[in-house]
LUMVEXTI-706749 format. One line per 3 residues: number of its first residue (from 1); for each residue x, y, z of N, C-alpha, C, O. Coordinates in Angstrom, 1 decimal. Layout:
% LUMVEXTI-706749
NUM = X,Y,Z,X,Y,Z,X,Y,Z,X,Y,Z | ...
***
This chain:
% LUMVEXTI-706749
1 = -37.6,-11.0,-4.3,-37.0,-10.0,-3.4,-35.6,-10.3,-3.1,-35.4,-11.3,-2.3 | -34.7,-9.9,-3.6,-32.9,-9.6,-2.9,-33.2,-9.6,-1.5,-34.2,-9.3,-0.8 | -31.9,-9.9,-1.1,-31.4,-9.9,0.2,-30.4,-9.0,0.5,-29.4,-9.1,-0.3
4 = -30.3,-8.1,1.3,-29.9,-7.2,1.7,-28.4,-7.6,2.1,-28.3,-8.2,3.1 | -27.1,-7.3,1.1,-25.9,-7.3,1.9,-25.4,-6.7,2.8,-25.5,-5.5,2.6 | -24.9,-7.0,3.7,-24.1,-6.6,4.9,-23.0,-5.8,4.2,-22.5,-6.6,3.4
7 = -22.6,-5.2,4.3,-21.2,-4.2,4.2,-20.5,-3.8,5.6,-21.2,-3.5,6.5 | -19.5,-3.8,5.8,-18.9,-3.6,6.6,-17.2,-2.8,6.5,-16.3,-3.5,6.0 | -17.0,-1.5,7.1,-16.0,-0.9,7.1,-14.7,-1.2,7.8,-14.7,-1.7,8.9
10 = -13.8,-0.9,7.2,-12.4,-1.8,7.9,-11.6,-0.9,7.5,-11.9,-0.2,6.5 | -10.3,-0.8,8.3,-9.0,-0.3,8.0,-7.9,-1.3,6.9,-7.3,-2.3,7.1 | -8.0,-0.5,5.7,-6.5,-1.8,5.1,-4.8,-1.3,5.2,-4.8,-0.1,5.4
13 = -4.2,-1.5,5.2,-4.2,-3.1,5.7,-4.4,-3.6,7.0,-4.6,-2.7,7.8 | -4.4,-4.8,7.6,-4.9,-4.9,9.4,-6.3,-5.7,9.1,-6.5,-6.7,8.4 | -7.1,-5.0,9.7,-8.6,-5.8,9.4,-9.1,-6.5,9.0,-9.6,-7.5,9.5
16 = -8.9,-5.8,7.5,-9.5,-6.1,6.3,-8.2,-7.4,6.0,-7.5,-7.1,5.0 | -7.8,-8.3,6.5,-7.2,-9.2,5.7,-7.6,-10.1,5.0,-6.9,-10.8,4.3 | -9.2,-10.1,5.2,-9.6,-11.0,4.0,-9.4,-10.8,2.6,-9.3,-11.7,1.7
19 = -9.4,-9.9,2.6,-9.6,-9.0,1.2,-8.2,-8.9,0.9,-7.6,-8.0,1.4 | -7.5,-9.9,0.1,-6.2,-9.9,0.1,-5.6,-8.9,-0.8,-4.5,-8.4,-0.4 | -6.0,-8.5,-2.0,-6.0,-7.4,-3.1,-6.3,-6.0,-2.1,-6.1,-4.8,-2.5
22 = -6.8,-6.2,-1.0,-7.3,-4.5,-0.9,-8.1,-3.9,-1.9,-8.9,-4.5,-2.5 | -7.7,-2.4,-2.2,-8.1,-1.6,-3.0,-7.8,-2.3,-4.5,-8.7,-2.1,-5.3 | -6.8,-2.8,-4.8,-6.3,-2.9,-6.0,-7.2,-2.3,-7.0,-7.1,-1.1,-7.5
25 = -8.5,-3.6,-7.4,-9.5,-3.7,-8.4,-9.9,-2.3,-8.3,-10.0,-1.7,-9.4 | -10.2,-1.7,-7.1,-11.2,-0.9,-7.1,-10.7,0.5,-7.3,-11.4,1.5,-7.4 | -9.3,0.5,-7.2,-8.1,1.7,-7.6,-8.1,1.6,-9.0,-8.7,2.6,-9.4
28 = -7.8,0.8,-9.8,-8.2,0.3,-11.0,-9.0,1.0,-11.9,-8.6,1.6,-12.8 | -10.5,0.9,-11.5,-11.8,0.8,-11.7,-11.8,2.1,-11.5,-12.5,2.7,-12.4 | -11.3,3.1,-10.5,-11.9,4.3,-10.1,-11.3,5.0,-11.3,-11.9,5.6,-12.1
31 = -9.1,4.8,-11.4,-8.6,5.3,-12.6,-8.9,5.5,-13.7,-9.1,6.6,-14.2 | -9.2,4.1,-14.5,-9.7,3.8,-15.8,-11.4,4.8,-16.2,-11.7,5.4,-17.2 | -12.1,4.6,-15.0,-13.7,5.3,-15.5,-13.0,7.0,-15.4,-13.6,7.8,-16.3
34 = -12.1,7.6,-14.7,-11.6,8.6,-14.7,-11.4,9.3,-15.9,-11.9,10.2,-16.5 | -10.2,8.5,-16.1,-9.5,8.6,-17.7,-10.5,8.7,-18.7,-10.3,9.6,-19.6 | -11.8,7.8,-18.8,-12.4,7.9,-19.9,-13.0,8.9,-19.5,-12.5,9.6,-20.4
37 = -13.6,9.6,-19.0,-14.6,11.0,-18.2,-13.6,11.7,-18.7,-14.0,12.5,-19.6 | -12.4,11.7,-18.5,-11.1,13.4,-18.7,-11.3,13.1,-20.7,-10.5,13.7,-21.5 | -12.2,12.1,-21.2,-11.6,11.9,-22.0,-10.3,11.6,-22.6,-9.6,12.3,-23.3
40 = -10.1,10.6,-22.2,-8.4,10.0,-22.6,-8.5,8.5,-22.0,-7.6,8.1,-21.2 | -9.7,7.7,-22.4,-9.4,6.2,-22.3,-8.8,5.6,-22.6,-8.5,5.9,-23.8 | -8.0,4.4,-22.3,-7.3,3.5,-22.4,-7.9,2.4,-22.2,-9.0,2.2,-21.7
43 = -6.6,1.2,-23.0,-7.3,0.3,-22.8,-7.7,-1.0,-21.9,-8.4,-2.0,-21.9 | -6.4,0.0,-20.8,-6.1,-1.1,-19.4,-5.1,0.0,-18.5,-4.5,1.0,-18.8 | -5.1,-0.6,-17.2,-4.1,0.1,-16.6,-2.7,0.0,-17.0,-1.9,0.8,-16.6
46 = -2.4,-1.0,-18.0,-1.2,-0.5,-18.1,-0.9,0.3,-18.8,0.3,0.7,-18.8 | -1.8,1.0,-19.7,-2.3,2.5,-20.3,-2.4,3.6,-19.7,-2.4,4.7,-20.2 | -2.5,3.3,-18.5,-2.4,4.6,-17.4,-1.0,5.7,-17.3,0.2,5.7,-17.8
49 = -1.4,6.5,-16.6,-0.3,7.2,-16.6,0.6,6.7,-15.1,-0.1,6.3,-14.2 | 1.8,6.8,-14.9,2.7,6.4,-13.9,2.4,6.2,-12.7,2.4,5.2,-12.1 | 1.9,7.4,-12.3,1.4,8.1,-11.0,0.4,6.5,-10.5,0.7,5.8,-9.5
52 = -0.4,6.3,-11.1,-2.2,6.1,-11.3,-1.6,4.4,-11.3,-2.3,3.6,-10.6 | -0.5,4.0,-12.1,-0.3,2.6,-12.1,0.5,2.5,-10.9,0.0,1.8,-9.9 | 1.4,2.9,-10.8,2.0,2.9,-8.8,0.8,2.4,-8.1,0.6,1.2,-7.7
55 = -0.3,3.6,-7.8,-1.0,3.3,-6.7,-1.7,1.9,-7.3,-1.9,1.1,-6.3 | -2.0,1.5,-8.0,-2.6,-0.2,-8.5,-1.6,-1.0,-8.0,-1.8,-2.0,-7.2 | -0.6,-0.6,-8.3,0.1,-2.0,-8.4,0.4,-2.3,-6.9,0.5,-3.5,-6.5
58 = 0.7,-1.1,-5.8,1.4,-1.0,-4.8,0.7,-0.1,-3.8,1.3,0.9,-3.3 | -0.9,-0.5,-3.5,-0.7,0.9,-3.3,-0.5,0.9,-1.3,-0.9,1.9,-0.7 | -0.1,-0.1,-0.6,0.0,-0.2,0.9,1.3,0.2,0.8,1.9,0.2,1.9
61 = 2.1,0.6,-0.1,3.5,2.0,0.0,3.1,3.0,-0.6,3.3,4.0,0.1 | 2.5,3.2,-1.5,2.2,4.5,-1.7,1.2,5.4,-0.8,1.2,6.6,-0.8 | 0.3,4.5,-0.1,-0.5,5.2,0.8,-0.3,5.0,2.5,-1.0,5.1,3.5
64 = 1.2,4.5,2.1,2.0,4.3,3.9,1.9,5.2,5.1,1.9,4.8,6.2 | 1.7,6.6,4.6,1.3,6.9,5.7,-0.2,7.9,5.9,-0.2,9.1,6.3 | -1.2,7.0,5.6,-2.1,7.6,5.1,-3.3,6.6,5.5,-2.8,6.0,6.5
67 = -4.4,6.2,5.4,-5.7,5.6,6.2,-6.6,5.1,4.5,-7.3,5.8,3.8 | -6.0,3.4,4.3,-7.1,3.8,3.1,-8.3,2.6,4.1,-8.0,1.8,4.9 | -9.6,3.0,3.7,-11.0,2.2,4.4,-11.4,1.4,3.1,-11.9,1.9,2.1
70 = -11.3,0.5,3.3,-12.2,-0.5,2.2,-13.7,-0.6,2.9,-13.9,-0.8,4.1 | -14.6,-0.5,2.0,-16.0,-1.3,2.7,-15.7,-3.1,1.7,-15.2,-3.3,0.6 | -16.3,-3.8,2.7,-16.1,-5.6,2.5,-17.3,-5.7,2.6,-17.8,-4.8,3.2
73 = -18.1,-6.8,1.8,-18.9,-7.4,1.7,-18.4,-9.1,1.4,-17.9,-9.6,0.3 | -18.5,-9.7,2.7,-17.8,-10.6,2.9,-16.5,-10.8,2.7,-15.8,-10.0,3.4 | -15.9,-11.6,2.0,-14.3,-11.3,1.4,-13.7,-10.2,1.0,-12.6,-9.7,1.2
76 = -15.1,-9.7,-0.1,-14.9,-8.7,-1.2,-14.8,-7.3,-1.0,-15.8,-6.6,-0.6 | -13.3,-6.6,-1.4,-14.1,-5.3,-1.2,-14.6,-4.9,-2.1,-14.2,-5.1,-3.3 | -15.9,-3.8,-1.6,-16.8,-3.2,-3.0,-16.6,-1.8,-2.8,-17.0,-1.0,-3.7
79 = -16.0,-1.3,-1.8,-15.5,0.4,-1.5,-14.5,0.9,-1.4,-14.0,0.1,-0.6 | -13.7,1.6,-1.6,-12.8,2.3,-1.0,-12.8,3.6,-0.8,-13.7,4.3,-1.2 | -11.4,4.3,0.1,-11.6,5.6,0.1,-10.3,5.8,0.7,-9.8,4.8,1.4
82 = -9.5,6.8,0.5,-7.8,7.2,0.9,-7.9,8.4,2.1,-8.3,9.5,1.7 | -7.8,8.2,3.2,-7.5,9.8,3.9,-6.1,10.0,4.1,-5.4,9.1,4.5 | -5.6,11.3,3.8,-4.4,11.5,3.5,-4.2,12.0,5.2,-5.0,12.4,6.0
85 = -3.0,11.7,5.5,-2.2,12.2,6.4,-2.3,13.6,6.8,-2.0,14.5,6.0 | -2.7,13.9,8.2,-2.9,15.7,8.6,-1.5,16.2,7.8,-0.5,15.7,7.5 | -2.1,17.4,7.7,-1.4,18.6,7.3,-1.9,19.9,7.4,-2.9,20.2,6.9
88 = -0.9,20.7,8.2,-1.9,21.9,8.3,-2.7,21.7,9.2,-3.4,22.8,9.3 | -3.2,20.9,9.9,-4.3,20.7,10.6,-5.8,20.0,9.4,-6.9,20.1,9.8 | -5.5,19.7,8.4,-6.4,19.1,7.7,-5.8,17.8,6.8,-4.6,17.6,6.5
91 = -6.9,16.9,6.6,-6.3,15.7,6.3,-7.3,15.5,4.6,-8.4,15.9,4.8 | -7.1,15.1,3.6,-7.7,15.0,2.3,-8.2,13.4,2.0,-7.5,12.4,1.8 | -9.6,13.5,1.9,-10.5,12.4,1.3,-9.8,12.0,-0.5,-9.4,12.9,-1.3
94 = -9.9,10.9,-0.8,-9.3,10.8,-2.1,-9.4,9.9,-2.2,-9.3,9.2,-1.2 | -9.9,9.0,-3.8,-10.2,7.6,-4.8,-11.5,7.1,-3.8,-11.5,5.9,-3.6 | -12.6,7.8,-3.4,-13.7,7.2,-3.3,-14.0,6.7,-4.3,-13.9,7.4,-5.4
97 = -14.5,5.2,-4.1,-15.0,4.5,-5.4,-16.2,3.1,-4.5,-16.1,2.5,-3.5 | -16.9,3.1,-5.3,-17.5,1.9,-4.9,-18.0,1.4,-6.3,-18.4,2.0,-7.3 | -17.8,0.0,-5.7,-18.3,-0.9,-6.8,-19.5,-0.6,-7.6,-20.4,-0.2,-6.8
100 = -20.2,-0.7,-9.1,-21.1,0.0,-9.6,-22.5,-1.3,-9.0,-23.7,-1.0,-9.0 | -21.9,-2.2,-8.6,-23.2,-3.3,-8.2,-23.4,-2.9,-6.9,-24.4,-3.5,-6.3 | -22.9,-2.2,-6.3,-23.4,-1.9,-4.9,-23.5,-0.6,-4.6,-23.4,-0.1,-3.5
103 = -23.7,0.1,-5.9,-24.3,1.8,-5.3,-25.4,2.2,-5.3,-26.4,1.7,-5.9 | -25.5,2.8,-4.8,-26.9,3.1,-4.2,-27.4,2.7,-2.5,-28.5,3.0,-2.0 | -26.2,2.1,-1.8,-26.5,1.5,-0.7,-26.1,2.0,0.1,-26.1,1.3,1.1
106 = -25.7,2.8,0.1,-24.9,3.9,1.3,-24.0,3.6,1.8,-23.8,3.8,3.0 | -22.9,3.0,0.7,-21.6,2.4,0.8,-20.4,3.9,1.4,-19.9,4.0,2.5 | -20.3,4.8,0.0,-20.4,6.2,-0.3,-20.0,6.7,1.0,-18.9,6.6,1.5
109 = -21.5,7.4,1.7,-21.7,7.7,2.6,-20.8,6.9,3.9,-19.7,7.3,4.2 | -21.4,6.1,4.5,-20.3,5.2,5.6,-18.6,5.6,5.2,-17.8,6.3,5.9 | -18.5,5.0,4.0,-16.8,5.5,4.1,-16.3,7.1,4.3,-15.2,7.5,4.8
112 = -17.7,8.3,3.6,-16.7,9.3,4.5,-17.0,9.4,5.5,-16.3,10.2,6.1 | -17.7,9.0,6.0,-18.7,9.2,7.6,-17.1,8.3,8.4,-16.5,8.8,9.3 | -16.8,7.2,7.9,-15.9,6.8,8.8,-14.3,7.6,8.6,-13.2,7.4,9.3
115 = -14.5,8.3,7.3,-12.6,9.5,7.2,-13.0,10.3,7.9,-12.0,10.9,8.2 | -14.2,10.9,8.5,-14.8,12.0,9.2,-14.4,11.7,10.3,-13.7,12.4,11.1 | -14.8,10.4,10.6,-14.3,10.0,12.3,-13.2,9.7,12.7,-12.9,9.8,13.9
118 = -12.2,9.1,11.5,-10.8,9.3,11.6,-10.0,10.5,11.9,-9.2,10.9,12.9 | -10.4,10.9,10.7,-10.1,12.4,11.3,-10.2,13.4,12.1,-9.6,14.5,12.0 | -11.0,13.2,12.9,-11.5,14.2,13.9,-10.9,13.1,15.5,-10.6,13.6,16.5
121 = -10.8,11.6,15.2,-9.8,11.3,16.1,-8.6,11.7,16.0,-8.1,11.6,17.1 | -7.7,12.1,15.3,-6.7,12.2,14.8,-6.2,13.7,15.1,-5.1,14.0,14.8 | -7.5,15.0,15.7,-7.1,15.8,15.9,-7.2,17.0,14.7,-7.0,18.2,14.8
124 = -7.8,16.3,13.5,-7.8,17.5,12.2,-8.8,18.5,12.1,-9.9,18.1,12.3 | -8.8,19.9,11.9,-9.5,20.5,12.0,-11.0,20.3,10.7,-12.2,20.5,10.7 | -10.0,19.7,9.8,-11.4,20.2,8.7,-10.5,18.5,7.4,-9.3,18.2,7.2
127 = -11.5,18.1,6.9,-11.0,17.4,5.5,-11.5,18.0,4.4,-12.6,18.6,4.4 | -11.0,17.9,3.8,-11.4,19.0,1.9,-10.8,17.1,1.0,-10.2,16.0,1.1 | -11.6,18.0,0.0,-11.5,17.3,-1.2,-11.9,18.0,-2.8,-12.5,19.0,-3.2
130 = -11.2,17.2,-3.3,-11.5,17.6,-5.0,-12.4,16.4,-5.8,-12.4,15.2,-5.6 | -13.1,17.1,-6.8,-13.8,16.4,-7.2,-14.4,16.8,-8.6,-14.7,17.9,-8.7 | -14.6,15.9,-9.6,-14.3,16.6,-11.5,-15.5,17.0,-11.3,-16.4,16.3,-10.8
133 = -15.7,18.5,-11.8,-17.1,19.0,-12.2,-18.0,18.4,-12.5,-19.1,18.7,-11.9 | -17.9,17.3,-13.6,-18.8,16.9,-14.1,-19.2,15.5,-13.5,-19.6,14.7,-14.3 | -19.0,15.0,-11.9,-19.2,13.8,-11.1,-20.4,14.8,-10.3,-20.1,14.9,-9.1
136 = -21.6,15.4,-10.7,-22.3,15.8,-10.2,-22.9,14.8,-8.8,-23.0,15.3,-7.7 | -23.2,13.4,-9.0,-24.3,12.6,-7.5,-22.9,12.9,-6.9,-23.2,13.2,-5.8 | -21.4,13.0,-7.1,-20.6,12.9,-6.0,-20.4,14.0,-5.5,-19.9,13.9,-4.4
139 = -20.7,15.3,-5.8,-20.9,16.6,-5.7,-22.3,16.6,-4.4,-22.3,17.0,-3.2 | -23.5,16.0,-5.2,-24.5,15.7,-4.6,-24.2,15.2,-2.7,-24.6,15.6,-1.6 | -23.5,14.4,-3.0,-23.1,13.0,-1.8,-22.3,14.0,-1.3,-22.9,14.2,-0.3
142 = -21.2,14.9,-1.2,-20.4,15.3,-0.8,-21.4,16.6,0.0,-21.2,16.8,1.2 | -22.1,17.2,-0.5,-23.4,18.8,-0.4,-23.6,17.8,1.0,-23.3,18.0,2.2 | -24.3,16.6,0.4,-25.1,15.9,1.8,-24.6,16.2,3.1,-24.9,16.7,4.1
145 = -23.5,15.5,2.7,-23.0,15.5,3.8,-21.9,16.8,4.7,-21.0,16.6,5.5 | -22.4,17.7,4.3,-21.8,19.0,4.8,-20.4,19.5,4.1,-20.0,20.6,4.6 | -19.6,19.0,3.0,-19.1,19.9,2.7,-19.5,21.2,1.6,-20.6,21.2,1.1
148 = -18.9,21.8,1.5,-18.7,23.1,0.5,-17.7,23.2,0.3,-16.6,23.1,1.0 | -18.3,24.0,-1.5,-17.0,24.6,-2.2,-16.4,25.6,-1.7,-16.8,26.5,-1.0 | -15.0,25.2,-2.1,-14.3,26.4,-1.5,-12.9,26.5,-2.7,-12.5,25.8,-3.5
151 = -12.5,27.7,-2.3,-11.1,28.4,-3.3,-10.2,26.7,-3.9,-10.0,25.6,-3.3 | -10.0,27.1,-5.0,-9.1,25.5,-5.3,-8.1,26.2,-5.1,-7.9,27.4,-5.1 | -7.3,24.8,-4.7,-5.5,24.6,-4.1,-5.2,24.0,-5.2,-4.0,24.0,-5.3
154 = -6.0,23.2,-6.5,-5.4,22.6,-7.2,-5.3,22.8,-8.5,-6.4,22.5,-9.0 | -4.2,23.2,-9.6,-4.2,23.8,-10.3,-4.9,22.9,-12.0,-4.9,23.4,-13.1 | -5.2,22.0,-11.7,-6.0,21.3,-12.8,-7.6,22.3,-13.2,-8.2,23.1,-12.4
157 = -7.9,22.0,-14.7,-9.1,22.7,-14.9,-10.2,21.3,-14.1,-9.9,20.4,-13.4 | -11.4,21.8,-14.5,-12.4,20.9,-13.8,-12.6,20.1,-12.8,-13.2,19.1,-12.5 | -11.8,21.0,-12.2,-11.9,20.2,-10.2,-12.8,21.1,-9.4,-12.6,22.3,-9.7
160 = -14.0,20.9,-8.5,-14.4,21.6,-7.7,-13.8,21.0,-6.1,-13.9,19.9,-5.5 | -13.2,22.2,-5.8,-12.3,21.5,-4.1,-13.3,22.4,-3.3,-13.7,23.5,-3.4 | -13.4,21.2,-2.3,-14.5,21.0,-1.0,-14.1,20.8,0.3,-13.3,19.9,0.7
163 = -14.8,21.7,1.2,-14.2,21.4,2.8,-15.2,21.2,3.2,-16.3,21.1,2.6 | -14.9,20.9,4.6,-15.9,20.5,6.0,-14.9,20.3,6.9,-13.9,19.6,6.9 | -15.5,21.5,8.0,-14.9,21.5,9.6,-15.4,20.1,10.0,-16.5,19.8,9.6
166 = -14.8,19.4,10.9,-14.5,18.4,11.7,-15.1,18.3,12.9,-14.8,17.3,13.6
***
């Protein structure tokens, strides 16, 4: 019988200073399995496209004014998740990822449960998100948890964009 890890949710940077990398690995990891899904793998991030290597390499400026939540399991983070800065009165969930050795544990779950609580301290009426057609359990995980589809704002094929009042 395994032993149940502790996970635990934190603000980076601040908190989470154990976790000296932050997101990096896990920004990484979210990009690259992306790329191969859009079909167009590569063979490393430095194969990525500009946008996508920025946030790896840097991403506590690229996401300066913005809330990323690592979940830690001990040192390690095995979660992340980006909430974007209000706008409009709404603020955008982005690069959920969790580690593939720790899914299933309701990693997922906690980190938007804690952009939910961010954001509704913060005053936002509602967070939306996008998410590739074909990431159905995240579609699944997102249903759970109260959002729906709604009209896309974003002009890529195969996104379904999702809200939830706050």
């Amino acid at each position: 019988m395994s032993a149940q890890r502790e996970v635990v949710i934190v603000r980076w940077p601040g908190q989470a200073s154990s976790a000296e990398q932050g997101p990096t690995e896990l920004l990484a990891a979210y990009h690259l399995q992306t790329q191969a899904e859009k079909g167009e793998a590569v063979a490393g991030v430095d194969d990525l496209p500009d946008r996508y290597r920025v946030e790896i390499a840097d991403p506590q400026a690229v996401f300066a004014d913005d809330v990323v939540l690592l979940a830690l399991s001990g040192d390690s983070a095995v979660g992340c998740l980006v909430v974007t800065a209000p706008a409009d009165g709404r603020s955008e969930v982005k690069r959920l990822w969790t580690d593939p050795e720790f899914r299933g544990s309701g990693i997922a779950s906690s980190l938007v449960g804690a952009a939910l609580a961010h954001a509704a301290d913060g005053g936002v009426s509602a967070v939306r998100l996008s998410v590739w057609k074909w990431r159905a359990g995240a579609i699944a995980l997102y249903e759970r948890l109260g959002f729906t589809v709604t009209e896309s704002w974003d002009e890529r094929d195969d996104l379904v964009c999702m809200e939830r009042a706050v």
